[in-house]
DRENTORKOL-3810 file (N, C-alpha, C; in nm, 4 decimals):
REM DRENTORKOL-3810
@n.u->-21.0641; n.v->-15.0955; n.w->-12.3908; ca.u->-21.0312; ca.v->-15.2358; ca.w->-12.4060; c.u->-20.9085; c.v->-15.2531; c.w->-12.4959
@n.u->-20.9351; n.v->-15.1614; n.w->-12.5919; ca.u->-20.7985; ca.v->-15.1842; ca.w->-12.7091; c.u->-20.6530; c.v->-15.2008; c.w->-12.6125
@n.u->-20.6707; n.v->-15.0592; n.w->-12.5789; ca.u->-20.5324; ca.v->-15.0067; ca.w->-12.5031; c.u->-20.5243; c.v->-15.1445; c.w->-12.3843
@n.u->-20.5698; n.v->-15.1945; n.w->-12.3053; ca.u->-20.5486; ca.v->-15.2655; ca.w->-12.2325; c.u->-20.5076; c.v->-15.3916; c.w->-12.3590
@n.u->-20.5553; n.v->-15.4520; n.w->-12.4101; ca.u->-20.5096; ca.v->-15.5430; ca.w->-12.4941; c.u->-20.3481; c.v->-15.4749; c.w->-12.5480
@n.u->-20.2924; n.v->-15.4221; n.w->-12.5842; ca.u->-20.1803; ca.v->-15.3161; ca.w->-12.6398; c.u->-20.0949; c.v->-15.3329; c.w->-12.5188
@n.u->-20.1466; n.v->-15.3270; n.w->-12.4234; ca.u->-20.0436; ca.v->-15.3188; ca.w->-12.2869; c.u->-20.0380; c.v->-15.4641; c.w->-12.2552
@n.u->-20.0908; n.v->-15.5357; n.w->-12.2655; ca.u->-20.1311; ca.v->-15.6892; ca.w->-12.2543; c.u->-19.9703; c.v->-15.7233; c.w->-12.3742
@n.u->-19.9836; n.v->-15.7007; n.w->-12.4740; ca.u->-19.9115; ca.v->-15.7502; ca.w->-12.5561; c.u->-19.7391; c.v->-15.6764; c.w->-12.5604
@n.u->-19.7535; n.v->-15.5461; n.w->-12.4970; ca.u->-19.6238; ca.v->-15.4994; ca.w->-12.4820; c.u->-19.5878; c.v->-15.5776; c.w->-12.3743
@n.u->-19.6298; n.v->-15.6009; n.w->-12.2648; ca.u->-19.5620; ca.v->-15.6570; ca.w->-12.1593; c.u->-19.5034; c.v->-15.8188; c.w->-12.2273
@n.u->-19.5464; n.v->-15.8868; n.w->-12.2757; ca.u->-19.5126; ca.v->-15.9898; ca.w->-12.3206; c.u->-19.4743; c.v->-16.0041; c.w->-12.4416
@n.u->-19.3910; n.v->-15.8670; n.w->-12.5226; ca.u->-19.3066; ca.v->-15.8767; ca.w->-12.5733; c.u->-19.2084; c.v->-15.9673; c.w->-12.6402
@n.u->-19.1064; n.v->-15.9410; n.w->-12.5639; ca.u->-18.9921; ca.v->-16.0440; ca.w->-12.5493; c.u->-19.0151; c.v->-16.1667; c.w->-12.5994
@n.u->-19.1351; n.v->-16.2676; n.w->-12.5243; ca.u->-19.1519; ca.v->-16.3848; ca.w->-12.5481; c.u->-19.2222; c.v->-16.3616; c.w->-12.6744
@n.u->-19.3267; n.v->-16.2901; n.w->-12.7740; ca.u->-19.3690; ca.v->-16.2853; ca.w->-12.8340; c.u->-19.2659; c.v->-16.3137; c.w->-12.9763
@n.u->-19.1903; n.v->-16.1890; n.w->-12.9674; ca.u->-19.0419; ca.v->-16.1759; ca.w->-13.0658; c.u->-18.9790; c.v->-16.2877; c.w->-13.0498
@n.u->-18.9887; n.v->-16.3634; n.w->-12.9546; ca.u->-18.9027; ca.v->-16.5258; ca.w->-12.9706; c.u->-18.9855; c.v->-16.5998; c.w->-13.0350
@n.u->-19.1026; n.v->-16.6067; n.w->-13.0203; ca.u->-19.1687; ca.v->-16.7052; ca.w->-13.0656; c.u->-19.1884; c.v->-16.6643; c.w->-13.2336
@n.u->-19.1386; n.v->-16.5812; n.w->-13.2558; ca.u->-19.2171; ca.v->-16.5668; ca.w->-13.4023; c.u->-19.1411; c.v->-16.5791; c.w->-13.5565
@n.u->-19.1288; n.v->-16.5672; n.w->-13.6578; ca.u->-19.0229; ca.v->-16.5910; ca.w->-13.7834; c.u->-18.9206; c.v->-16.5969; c.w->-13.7576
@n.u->-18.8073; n.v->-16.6751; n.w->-13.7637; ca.u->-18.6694; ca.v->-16.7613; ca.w->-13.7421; c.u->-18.5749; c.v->-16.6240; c.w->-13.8436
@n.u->-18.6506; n.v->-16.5909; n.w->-13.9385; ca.u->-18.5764; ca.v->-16.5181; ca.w->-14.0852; c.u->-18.5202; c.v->-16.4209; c.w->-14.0024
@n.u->-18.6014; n.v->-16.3335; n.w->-13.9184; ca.u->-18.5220; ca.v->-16.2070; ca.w->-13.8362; c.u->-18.4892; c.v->-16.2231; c.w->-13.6953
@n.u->-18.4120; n.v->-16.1338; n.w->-13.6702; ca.u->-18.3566; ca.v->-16.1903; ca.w->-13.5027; c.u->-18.4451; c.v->-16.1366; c.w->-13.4037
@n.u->-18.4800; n.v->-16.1492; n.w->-13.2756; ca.u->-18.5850; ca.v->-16.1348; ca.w->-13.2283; c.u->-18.5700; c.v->-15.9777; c.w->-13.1915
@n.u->-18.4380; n.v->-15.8816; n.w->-13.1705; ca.u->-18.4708; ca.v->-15.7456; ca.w->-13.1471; c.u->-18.5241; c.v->-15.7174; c.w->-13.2643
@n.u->-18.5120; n.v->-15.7602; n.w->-13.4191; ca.u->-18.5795; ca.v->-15.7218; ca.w->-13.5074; c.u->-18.7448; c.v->-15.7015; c.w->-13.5358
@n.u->-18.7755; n.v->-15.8509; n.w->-13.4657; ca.u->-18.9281; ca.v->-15.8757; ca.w->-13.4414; c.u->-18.9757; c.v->-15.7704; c.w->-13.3677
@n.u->-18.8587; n.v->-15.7626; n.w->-13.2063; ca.u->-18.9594; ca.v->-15.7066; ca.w->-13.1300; c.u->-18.9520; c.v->-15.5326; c.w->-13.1505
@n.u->-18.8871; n.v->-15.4525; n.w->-13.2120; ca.u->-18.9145; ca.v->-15.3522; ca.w->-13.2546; c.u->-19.0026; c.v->-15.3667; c.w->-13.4016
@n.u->-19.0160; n.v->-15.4143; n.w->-13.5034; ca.u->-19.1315; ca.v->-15.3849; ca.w->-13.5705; c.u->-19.2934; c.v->-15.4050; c.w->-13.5162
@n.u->-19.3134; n.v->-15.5287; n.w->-13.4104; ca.u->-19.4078; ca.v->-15.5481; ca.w->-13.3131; c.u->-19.4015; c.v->-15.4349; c.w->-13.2360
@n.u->-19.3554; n.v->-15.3596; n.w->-13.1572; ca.u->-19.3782; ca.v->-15.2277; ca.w->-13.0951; c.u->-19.3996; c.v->-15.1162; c.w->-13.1599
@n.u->-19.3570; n.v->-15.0539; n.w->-13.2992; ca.u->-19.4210; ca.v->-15.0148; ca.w->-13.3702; c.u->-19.5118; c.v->-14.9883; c.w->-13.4130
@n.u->-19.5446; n.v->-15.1135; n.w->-13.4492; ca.u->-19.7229; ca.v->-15.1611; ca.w->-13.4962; c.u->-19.7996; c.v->-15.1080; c.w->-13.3688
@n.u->-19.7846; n.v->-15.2093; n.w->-13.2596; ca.u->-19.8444; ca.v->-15.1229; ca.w->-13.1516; c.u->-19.8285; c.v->-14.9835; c.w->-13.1182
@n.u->-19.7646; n.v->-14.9188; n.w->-13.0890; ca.u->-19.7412; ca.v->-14.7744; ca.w->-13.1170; c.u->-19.8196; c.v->-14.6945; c.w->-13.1712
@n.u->-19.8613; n.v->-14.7422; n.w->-13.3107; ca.u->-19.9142; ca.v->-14.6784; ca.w->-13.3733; c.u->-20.1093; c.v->-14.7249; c.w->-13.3146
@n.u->-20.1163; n.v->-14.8778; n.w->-13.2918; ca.u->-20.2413; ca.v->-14.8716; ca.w->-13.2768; c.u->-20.2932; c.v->-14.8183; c.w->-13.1674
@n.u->-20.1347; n.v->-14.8115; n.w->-13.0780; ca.u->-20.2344; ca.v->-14.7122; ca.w->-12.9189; c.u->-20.2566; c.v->-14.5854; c.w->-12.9380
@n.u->-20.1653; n.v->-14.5267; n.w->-13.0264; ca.u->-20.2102; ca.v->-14.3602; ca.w->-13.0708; c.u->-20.3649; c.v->-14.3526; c.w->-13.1817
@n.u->-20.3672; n.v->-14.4545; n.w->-13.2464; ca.u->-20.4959; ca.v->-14.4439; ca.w->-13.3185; c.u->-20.6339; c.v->-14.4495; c.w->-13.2103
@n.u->-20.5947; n.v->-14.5710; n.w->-13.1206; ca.u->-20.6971; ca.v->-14.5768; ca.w->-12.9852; c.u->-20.7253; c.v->-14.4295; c.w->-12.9000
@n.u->-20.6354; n.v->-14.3672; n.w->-12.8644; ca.u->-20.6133; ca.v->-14.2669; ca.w->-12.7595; c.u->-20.6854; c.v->-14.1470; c.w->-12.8649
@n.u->-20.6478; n.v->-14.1599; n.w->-12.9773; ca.u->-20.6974; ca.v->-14.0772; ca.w->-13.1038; c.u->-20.8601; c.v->-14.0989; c.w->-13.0978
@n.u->-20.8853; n.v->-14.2246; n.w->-13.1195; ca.u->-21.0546; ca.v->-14.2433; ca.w->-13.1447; c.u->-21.1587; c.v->-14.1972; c.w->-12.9931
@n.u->-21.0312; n.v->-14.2329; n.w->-12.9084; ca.u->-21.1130; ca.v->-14.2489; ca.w->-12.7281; c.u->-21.1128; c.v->-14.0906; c.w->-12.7039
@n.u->-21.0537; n.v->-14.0039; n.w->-12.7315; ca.u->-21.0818; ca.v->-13.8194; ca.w->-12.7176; c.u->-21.1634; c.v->-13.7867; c.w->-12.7650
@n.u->-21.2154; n.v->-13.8240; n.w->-12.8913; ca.u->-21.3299; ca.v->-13.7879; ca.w->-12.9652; c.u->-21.4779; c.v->-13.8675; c.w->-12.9550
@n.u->-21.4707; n.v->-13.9956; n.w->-12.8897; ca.u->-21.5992; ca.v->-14.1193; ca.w->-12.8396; c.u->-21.5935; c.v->-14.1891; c.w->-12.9278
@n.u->-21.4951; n.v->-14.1845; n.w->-13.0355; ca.u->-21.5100; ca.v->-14.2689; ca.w->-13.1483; c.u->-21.4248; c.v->-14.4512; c.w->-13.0867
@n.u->-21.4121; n.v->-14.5011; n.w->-13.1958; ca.u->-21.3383; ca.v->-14.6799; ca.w->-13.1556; c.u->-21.2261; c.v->-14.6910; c.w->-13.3369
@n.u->-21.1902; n.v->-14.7898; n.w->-13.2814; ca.u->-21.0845; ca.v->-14.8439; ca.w->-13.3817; c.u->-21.1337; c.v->-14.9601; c.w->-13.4171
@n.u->-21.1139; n.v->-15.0070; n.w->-13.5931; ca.u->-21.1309; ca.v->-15.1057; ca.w->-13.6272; c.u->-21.0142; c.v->-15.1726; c.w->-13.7014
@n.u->-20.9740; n.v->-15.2539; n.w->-13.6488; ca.u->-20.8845; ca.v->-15.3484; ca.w->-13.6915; c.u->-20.9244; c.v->-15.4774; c.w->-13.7609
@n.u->-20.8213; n.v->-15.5118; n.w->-13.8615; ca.u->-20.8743; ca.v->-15.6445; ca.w->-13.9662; c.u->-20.7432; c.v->-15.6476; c.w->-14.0229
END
């Protein structure tokens, strides 16, 4: 479910990084937002090899 949510949110990107803090320009947004994700799909793919889950907060 994670990873599908993660792919959910990469695809809609773009519009995401527009919509969000005025302070940085939106390639700024949208590479620290891919990042973040990045990291939470490798933590997912990480927990899903072993049967474990991810908790986010």
């Amino acid at each position: 479910m994670l990873l599908g949510e993660c792919a959910l949110l990469t695809d809609h990107l773009d519009h995401i990084a527009a919509a969000t803090d005025p302070a940085r320009t939106v390639e700024e947004h949208r590479h620290q937002i891919a990042a973040r994700l990045a990291a939470i799909e490798d933590a997912a793919r990480r927990a899903q090899a072993i049967g474990g889950g991810v908790l986010i907060w």
